[in-house]
C-alpha positions in Angstrom: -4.0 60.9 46.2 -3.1 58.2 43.8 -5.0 56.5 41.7 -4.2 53.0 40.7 -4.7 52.3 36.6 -5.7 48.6 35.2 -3.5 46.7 32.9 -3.3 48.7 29.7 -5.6 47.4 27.3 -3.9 46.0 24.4 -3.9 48.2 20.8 -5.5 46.3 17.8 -4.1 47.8 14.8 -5.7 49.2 12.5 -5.9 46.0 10.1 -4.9 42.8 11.9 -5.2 39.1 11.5 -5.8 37.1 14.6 -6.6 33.0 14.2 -8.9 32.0 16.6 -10.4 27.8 16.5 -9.1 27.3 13.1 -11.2 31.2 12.1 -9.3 33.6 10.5 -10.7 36.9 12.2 -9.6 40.2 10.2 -10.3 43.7 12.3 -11.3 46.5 10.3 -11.3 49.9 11.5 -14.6 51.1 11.7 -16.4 47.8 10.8 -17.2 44.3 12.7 -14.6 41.5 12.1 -14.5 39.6 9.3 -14.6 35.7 9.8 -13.2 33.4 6.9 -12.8 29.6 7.9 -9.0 28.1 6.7 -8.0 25.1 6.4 -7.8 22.9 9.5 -4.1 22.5 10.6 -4.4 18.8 10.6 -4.3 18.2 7.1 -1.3 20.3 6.8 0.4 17.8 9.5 -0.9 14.9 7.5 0.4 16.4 4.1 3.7 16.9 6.6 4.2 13.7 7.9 3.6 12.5 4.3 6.1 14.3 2.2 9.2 13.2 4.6 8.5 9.3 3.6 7.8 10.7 0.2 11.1 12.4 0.5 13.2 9.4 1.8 11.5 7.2 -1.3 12.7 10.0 -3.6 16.3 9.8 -2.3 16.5 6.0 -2.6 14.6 5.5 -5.6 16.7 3.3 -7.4 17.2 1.2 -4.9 12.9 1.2 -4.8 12.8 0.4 -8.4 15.2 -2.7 -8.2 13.5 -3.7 -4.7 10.3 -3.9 -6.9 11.1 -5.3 -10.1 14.2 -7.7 -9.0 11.8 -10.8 -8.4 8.8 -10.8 -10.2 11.3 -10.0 -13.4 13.1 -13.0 -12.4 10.3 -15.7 -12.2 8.8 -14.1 -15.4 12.3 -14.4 -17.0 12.3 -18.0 -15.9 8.9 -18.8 -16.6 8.2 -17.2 -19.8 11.6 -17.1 -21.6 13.9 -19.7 -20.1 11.9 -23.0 -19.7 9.8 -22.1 -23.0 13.1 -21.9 -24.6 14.5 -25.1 -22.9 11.7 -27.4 -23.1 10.0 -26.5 -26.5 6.7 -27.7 -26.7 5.8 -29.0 -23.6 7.7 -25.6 -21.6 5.3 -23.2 -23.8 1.8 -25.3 -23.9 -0.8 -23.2 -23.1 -3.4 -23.5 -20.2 -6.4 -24.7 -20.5 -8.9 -22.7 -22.9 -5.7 -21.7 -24.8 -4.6 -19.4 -22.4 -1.1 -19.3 -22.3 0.9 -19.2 -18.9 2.5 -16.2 -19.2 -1.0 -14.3 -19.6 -1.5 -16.0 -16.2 1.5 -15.0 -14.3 1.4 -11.0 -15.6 -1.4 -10.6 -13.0 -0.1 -12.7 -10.5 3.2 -10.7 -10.8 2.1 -7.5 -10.5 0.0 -8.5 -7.2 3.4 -10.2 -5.4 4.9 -6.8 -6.1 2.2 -4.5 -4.6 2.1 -6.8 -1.3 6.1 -7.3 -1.3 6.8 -3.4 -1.4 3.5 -2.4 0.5 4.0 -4.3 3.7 8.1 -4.4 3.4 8.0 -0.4 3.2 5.7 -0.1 6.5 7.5 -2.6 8.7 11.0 -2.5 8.7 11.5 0.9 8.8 9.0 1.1 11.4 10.6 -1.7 13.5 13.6 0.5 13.0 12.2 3.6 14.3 10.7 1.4 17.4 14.1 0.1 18.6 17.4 1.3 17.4 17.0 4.5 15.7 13.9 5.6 18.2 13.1 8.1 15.2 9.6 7.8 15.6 10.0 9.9 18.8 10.3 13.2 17.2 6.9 12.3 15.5 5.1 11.5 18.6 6.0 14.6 20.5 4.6 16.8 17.3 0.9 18.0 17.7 -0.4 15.6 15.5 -2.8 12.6 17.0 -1.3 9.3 16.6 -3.9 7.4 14.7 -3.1 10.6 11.8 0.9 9.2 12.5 -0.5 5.7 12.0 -2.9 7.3 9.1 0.3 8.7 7.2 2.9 5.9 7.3 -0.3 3.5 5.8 -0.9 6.0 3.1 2.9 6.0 2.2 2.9 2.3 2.5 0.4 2.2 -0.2 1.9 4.9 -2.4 5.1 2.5 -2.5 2.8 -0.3 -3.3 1.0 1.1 -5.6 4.2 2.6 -7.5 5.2 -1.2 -7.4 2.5 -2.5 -9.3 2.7 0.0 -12.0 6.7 -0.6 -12.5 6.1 -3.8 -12.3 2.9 -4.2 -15.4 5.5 -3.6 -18.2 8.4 -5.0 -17.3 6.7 -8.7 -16.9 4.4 -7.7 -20.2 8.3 -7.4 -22.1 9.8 -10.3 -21.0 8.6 -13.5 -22.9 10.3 -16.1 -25.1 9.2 -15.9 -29.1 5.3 -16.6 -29.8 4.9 -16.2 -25.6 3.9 -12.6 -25.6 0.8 -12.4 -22.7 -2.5 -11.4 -23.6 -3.5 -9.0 -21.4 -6.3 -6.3 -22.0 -6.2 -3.0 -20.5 -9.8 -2.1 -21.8 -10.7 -1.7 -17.8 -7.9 0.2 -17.1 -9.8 2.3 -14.3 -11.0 -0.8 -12.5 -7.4 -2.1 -12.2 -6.0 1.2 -10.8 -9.0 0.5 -8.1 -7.7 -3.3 -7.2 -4.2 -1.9 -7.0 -5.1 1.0 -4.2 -7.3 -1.3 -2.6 -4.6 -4.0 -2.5 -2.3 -1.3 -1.9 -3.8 0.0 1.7 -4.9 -3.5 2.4 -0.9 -4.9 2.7 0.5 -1.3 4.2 -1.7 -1.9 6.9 -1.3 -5.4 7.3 2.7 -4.3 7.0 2.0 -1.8 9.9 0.4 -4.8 12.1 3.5 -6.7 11.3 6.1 -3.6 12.6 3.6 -3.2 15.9 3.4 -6.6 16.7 6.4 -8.3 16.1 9.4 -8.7 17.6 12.4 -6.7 16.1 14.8 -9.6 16.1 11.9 -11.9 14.7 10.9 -9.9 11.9 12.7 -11.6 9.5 11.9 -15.3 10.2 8.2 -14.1 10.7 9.0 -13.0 6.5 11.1 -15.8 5.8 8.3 -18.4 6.9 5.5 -16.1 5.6 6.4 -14.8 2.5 6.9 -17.8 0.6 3.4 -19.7 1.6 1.8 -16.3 0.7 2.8 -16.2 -2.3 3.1 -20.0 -3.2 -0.7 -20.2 -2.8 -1.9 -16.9 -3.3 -3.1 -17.6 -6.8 -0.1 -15.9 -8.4 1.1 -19.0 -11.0 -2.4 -20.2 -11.4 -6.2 -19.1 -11.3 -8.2 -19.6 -8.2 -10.6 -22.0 -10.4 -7.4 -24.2 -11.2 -7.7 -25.7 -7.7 -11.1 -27.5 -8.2 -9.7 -31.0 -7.8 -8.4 -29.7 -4.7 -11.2 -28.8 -3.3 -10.1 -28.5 1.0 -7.1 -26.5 -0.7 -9.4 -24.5 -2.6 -11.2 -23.0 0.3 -8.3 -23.3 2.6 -6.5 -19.8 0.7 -9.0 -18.1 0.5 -7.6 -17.2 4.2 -4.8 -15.9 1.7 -5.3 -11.7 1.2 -3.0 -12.4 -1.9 -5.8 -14.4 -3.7 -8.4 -11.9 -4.0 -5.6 -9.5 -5.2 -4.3 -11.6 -7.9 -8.0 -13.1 -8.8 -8.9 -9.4 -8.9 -6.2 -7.8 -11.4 -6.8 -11.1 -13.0 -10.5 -10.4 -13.3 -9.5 -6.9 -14.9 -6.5 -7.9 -17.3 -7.4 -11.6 -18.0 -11.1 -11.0 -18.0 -11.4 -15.0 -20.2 -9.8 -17.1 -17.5 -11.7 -18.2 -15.0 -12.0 -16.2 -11.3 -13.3 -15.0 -8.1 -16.9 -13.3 -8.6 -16.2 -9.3 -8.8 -18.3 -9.0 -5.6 -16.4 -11.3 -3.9 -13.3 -10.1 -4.1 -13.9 -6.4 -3.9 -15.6 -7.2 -0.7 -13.1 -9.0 0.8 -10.2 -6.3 -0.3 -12.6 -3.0 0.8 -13.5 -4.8 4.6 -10.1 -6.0 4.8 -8.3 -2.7 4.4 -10.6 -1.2 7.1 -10.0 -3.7 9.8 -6.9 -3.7 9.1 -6.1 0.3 9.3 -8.1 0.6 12.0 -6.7 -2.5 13.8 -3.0 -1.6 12.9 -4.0 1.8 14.1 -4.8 0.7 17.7 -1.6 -1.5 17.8 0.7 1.5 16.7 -1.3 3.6 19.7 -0.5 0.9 22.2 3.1 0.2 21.0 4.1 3.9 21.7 1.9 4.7 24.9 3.4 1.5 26.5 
Protein backbone atom coordinates (compact mmCIF):
# COMPACT_ATOMS: atom_id res chain seq x y z
CA UNK A 1 0.00 0.00 0.00
CA UNK A 2 1.31 3.37 -0.93
CA UNK A 3 0.61 6.38 0.21
CA UNK A 4 0.77 9.52 -1.87
CA UNK A 5 2.54 12.68 0.04
CA UNK A 6 1.51 16.55 -0.90
CA UNK A 7 4.07 18.99 -2.23
CA UNK A 8 6.59 19.51 0.55
CA UNK A 9 5.79 22.48 2.35
CA UNK A 10 8.41 25.06 1.98
CA UNK A 11 11.08 25.69 5.18
CA UNK A 12 11.02 29.35 6.46
CA UNK A 13 14.19 29.84 8.15
CA UNK A 14 14.70 30.65 11.17
CA UNK A 15 15.07 34.57 10.56
CA UNK A 16 13.86 35.60 7.03
CA UNK A 17 12.83 38.63 5.14
CA UNK A 18 10.05 38.22 2.69
CA UNK A 19 8.53 41.72 0.91
CA UNK A 20 5.10 41.42 0.43
CA UNK A 21 2.84 44.88 -1.16
CA UNK A 22 5.64 47.15 -0.53
CA UNK A 23 5.67 45.34 3.57
CA UNK A 24 8.76 44.21 4.80
CA UNK A 25 7.58 40.98 6.78
CA UNK A 26 10.56 39.57 9.16
CA UNK A 27 9.80 35.76 10.63
CA UNK A 28 10.95 35.21 13.98
CA UNK A 29 11.19 31.95 15.44
CA UNK A 30 8.84 31.62 18.03
CA UNK A 31 7.04 34.94 17.58
CA UNK A 32 4.35 36.54 14.97
CA UNK A 33 5.90 38.40 12.01
CA UNK A 34 7.03 41.63 12.17
CA UNK A 35 5.65 44.13 9.61
CA UNK A 36 7.71 47.46 8.84
CA UNK A 37 6.41 49.55 5.74
CA UNK A 38 9.65 50.67 3.14
CA UNK A 39 9.70 52.81 0.92
CA UNK A 40 7.51 52.43 -2.17
CA UNK A 41 9.64 51.26 -5.25
CA UNK A 42 8.41 54.05 -7.26
CA UNK A 43 10.27 56.69 -5.98
CA UNK A 44 13.36 54.76 -6.32
CA UNK A 45 12.38 54.45 -10.22
CA UNK A 46 11.76 58.16 -10.17
CA UNK A 47 15.09 59.01 -8.33
CA UNK A 48 16.39 56.34 -11.29
CA UNK A 49 15.07 57.74 -14.16
CA UNK A 50 16.36 61.09 -12.73
CA UNK A 51 20.01 60.58 -12.13
CA UNK A 52 20.71 59.18 -15.81
CA UNK A 53 19.62 62.86 -17.26
CA UNK A 54 21.46 64.24 -14.25
CA UNK A 55 24.30 62.03 -15.39
CA UNK A 56 24.32 63.00 -19.09
CA UNK A 57 24.24 66.94 -17.85
CA UNK A 58 27.24 66.07 -15.66
CA UNK A 59 29.19 64.68 -18.64
CA UNK A 60 28.44 67.59 -20.92
CA UNK A 61 28.55 70.30 -18.58
CA UNK A 62 30.62 72.60 -20.26
CA UNK A 63 28.98 72.51 -23.17
CA UNK A 64 25.62 73.35 -20.55
CA UNK A 65 27.34 76.27 -19.16
CA UNK A 66 28.25 77.92 -22.54
CA UNK A 67 24.64 76.78 -23.97
CA UNK A 68 23.38 78.96 -21.03
CA UNK A 69 25.44 81.89 -20.76
CA UNK A 70 26.59 82.35 -24.66
CA UNK A 71 23.48 84.72 -25.47
CA UNK A 72 22.16 86.51 -22.74
CA UNK A 73 26.23 87.45 -22.09
CA UNK A 74 26.18 88.64 -25.52
CA UNK A 75 23.14 91.10 -25.58
CA UNK A 76 24.25 92.29 -22.05
CA UNK A 77 27.84 92.85 -23.53
CA UNK A 78 26.17 94.77 -26.25
CA UNK A 79 23.68 96.51 -24.41
CA UNK A 80 25.48 97.53 -21.32
CA UNK A 81 29.11 97.89 -22.44
CA UNK A 82 29.37 98.37 -26.11
CA UNK A 83 26.65 100.97 -27.16
CA UNK A 84 27.20 102.90 -23.68
CA UNK A 85 30.67 103.06 -24.76
CA UNK A 86 29.84 104.04 -28.41
CA UNK A 87 27.21 106.45 -27.94
CA UNK A 88 28.03 108.32 -24.68
CA UNK A 89 25.37 110.01 -23.34
CA UNK A 90 22.53 109.18 -25.14
CA UNK A 91 23.75 105.00 -25.25
CA UNK A 92 23.84 105.10 -21.19
CA UNK A 93 20.62 107.48 -20.38
CA UNK A 94 18.68 105.94 -17.92
CA UNK A 95 15.03 104.82 -18.01
CA UNK A 96 12.48 106.63 -16.77
CA UNK A 97 12.55 107.12 -12.84
CA UNK A 98 16.29 106.95 -13.17
CA UNK A 99 16.44 103.44 -13.68
CA UNK A 100 19.14 102.66 -15.75
CA UNK A 101 18.76 100.00 -18.65
CA UNK A 102 21.01 97.57 -17.58
CA UNK A 103 19.00 97.15 -14.11
CA UNK A 104 16.24 96.34 -16.68
CA UNK A 105 17.75 93.75 -18.75
CA UNK A 106 19.53 91.63 -15.65
CA UNK A 107 15.99 90.29 -15.07
CA UNK A 108 14.97 89.91 -18.35
CA UNK A 109 18.23 88.00 -18.93
CA UNK A 110 18.13 85.67 -16.47
CA UNK A 111 14.37 84.76 -17.52
CA UNK A 112 15.43 84.11 -21.56
CA UNK A 113 17.96 81.79 -20.02
CA UNK A 114 15.67 79.69 -17.77
CA UNK A 115 13.03 79.27 -20.84
CA UNK A 116 15.97 78.75 -23.50
CA UNK A 117 17.62 75.83 -21.49
CA UNK A 118 14.32 74.56 -19.88
CA UNK A 119 12.36 73.79 -23.02
CA UNK A 120 15.61 73.20 -25.33
CA UNK A 121 16.77 70.44 -22.70
CA UNK A 122 13.17 68.55 -22.85
CA UNK A 123 12.67 68.67 -26.57
CA UNK A 124 15.43 67.82 -28.66
CA UNK A 125 16.65 65.20 -26.88
CA UNK A 126 13.30 63.85 -26.57
CA UNK A 127 12.59 64.25 -30.35
CA UNK A 128 15.72 62.33 -30.60
CA UNK A 129 14.86 59.50 -28.47
CA UNK A 130 11.25 59.40 -30.53
CA UNK A 131 12.88 58.94 -34.01
CA UNK A 132 16.39 58.09 -34.62
CA UNK A 133 18.00 56.88 -31.55
CA UNK A 134 14.44 55.16 -30.29
CA UNK A 135 16.20 55.39 -26.74
CA UNK A 136 13.26 56.06 -25.00
CA UNK A 137 12.27 52.42 -25.64
CA UNK A 138 14.41 50.92 -22.95
CA UNK A 139 12.46 53.40 -20.55
CA UNK A 140 9.09 52.42 -21.58
CA UNK A 141 9.56 48.70 -21.21
CA UNK A 142 10.90 49.33 -17.37
CA UNK A 143 8.17 48.96 -14.64
CA UNK A 144 7.73 52.45 -14.22
CA UNK A 145 4.17 54.19 -15.32
CA UNK A 146 4.63 56.66 -18.06
CA UNK A 147 3.20 59.73 -16.72
CA UNK A 148 6.38 59.02 -13.72
CA UNK A 149 8.69 58.84 -17.26
CA UNK A 150 6.94 62.07 -18.40
CA UNK A 151 7.21 63.20 -14.46
CA UNK A 152 11.16 62.71 -14.57
CA UNK A 153 12.27 64.19 -17.90
CA UNK A 154 9.97 67.58 -16.70
CA UNK A 155 11.77 67.58 -13.35
CA UNK A 156 15.20 67.37 -15.18
CA UNK A 157 14.06 69.96 -17.65
CA UNK A 158 13.59 72.20 -14.78
CA UNK A 159 16.79 71.34 -12.99
CA UNK A 160 18.67 72.58 -16.30
CA UNK A 161 16.57 75.63 -16.21
CA UNK A 162 16.86 76.46 -13.08
CA UNK A 163 20.86 75.81 -13.09
CA UNK A 164 20.50 78.37 -16.04
CA UNK A 165 19.18 81.11 -14.30
CA UNK A 166 21.55 80.93 -11.51
CA UNK A 167 24.75 80.93 -13.98
CA UNK A 168 23.27 83.24 -15.72
CA UNK A 169 22.44 86.21 -12.45
CA UNK A 170 26.27 87.00 -12.23
CA UNK A 171 27.57 86.91 -15.23
CA UNK A 172 25.01 89.71 -16.73
CA UNK A 173 25.44 91.57 -13.06
CA UNK A 174 29.53 91.76 -14.22
CA UNK A 175 29.28 92.80 -17.44
CA UNK A 176 28.60 96.63 -17.74
CA UNK A 177 30.45 99.66 -19.19
CA UNK A 178 31.93 102.24 -16.38
CA UNK A 179 29.13 104.11 -14.08
CA UNK A 180 26.49 101.15 -15.74
CA UNK A 181 26.71 98.77 -12.95
CA UNK A 182 22.70 97.32 -12.43
CA UNK A 183 21.02 97.91 -9.44
CA UNK A 184 19.65 94.94 -8.47
CA UNK A 185 18.51 93.84 -4.79
CA UNK A 186 18.65 90.45 -3.62
CA UNK A 187 16.94 91.36 -0.23
CA UNK A 188 13.98 88.69 -1.51
CA UNK A 189 16.38 86.27 -2.40
CA UNK A 190 13.82 83.28 -1.36
CA UNK A 191 11.05 84.75 -3.54
CA UNK A 192 13.28 84.76 -6.57
CA UNK A 193 14.47 81.11 -6.13
CA UNK A 194 10.40 80.52 -6.18
CA UNK A 195 9.82 82.46 -9.74
CA UNK A 196 12.79 80.58 -11.12
CA UNK A 197 11.30 76.90 -10.18
CA UNK A 198 8.10 77.96 -11.08
CA UNK A 199 9.30 79.33 -14.43
CA UNK A 200 11.50 76.51 -14.49
CA UNK A 201 8.65 73.55 -14.59
CA UNK A 202 6.45 75.91 -16.48
CA UNK A 203 8.94 75.95 -19.85
CA UNK A 204 10.18 72.01 -19.32
CA UNK A 205 6.80 71.17 -19.74
CA UNK A 206 5.94 73.40 -22.28
CA UNK A 207 9.48 71.95 -23.90
CA UNK A 208 7.95 68.36 -23.39
CA UNK A 209 4.62 69.60 -25.37
CA UNK A 210 6.91 70.81 -28.00
CA UNK A 211 9.03 67.17 -28.34
CA UNK A 212 5.42 65.28 -28.31
CA UNK A 213 3.77 67.38 -30.66
CA UNK A 214 6.00 68.31 -33.26
CA UNK A 215 7.34 67.02 -36.03
CA UNK A 216 11.09 65.90 -35.82
CA UNK A 217 12.15 67.56 -39.01
CA UNK A 218 10.05 70.75 -38.04
CA UNK A 219 11.44 71.22 -34.77
CA UNK A 220 13.71 73.71 -35.62
CA UNK A 221 11.62 76.15 -37.81
CA UNK A 222 8.90 75.70 -35.04
CA UNK A 223 12.23 77.47 -32.77
CA UNK A 224 13.47 79.54 -35.35
CA UNK A 225 9.93 81.34 -35.85
CA UNK A 226 9.14 81.06 -32.06
CA UNK A 227 11.96 81.89 -30.23
CA UNK A 228 12.60 85.17 -31.43
CA UNK A 229 8.80 86.67 -31.02
CA UNK A 230 9.03 85.14 -27.45
CA UNK A 231 11.52 86.76 -26.45
CA UNK A 232 11.28 90.05 -28.51
CA UNK A 233 8.05 90.71 -26.50
CA UNK A 234 8.34 88.83 -23.55
CA UNK A 235 9.17 91.85 -21.52
CA UNK A 236 12.85 91.00 -21.39
CA UNK A 237 14.42 94.68 -22.72
CA UNK A 238 11.64 96.61 -21.14
CA UNK A 239 8.98 96.50 -18.23
CA UNK A 240 5.47 95.30 -18.94
CA UNK A 241 4.23 99.00 -17.80
CA UNK A 242 6.53 100.50 -20.65
CA UNK A 243 3.92 99.36 -23.24
CA UNK A 244 1.00 101.75 -22.01
CA UNK A 245 0.94 103.77 -25.17
CA UNK A 246 0.59 100.57 -26.75
CA UNK A 247 -2.16 99.52 -25.25
CA UNK A 248 -3.73 96.38 -27.97
CA UNK A 249 0.13 95.34 -27.67
CA UNK A 250 -0.03 95.58 -24.02
CA UNK A 251 -2.61 92.98 -23.57
CA UNK A 252 -1.74 91.12 -26.63
CA UNK A 253 1.62 89.37 -24.60
CA UNK A 254 0.27 88.81 -21.97
CA UNK A 255 -0.46 85.47 -24.12
CA UNK A 256 3.49 85.45 -23.77
CA UNK A 257 4.56 82.82 -20.67
CA UNK A 258 7.92 84.83 -20.79
CA UNK A 259 6.21 88.07 -19.52
CA UNK A 260 5.03 86.91 -16.19
CA UNK A 261 8.64 85.33 -15.82
CA UNK A 262 10.57 88.38 -16.49
CA UNK A 263 7.82 90.77 -14.76
CA UNK A 264 8.19 88.36 -11.82
CA UNK A 265 12.10 88.16 -11.22
CA UNK A 266 11.68 91.79 -12.06
CA UNK A 267 9.18 92.25 -9.28
CA UNK A 268 11.84 90.50 -6.89
CA UNK A 269 15.27 92.08 -8.06
CA UNK A 270 13.97 95.46 -9.45
CA UNK A 271 11.25 95.78 -6.88
CA UNK A 272 11.14 100.18 -7.97
CA UNK A 273 10.29 99.68 -11.68
CA UNK A 274 7.12 99.34 -12.40
CA UNK A 275 5.34 95.57 -12.95
CA UNK A 276 2.76 92.87 -13.06
CA UNK A 277 0.82 92.72 -9.61
CA UNK A 278 2.50 89.72 -7.45
CA UNK A 279 -0.87 87.85 -7.62
CA UNK A 280 -0.97 88.16 -11.10
CA UNK A 281 1.88 86.67 -12.14
CA UNK A 282 2.29 83.97 -9.58
CA UNK A 283 -1.04 82.83 -10.67
CA UNK A 284 -0.45 82.70 -14.04
CA UNK A 285 3.13 80.76 -13.60
CA UNK A 286 1.60 78.19 -10.71
CA UNK A 287 -1.75 77.25 -13.19
CA UNK A 288 0.39 77.24 -16.09
CA UNK A 289 2.94 74.71 -14.94
CA UNK A 290 0.00 72.39 -13.95
CA UNK A 291 -1.73 72.39 -17.30
CA UNK A 292 1.04 72.22 -18.80
CA UNK A 293 2.58 68.91 -16.93
CA UNK A 294 -0.33 67.42 -16.95
CA UNK A 295 -1.19 68.28 -20.62
CA UNK A 296 2.42 67.40 -21.80
CA UNK A 297 1.92 64.32 -19.78
CA UNK A 298 -1.02 63.04 -21.81
CA UNK A 299 0.77 63.91 -25.11
CA UNK A 300 3.98 61.95 -24.10
CA UNK A 301 1.35 58.85 -23.14
CA UNK A 302 -0.27 59.03 -26.58
CA UNK A 303 2.98 59.61 -28.51
CA UNK A 304 4.39 56.27 -27.22
CA UNK A 305 1.10 54.09 -27.04
CA UNK A 306 0.40 55.05 -30.74
Amino acid sequence: MTTESGPTPEVVPHSATVLAQDKRITFVPGGSPAVAPVLRPGGWRFLALLARDMRVLRRDLFGFVMRSISQPLMFVFVFAYVMPKTSGSAGSAPAPGGISFATILVPGMVASAVMLQSIMSVSQPLVMELSYTREIEDRVLAPVPLWMLAASKIVAGAIQGFAAGLVVLPCVMLVHAPGQAPHVSLAHWPAGLAVLALAALLMSGLGLLLGTIVEPRKLSLVFTVMIVPITMLGCVYYPWAALGRIQWLQWLVLLNPLVYVSEGLRAVMVPGVPHLPVWAFLSVLTAGTAIACLVSSRTLRRRLTD
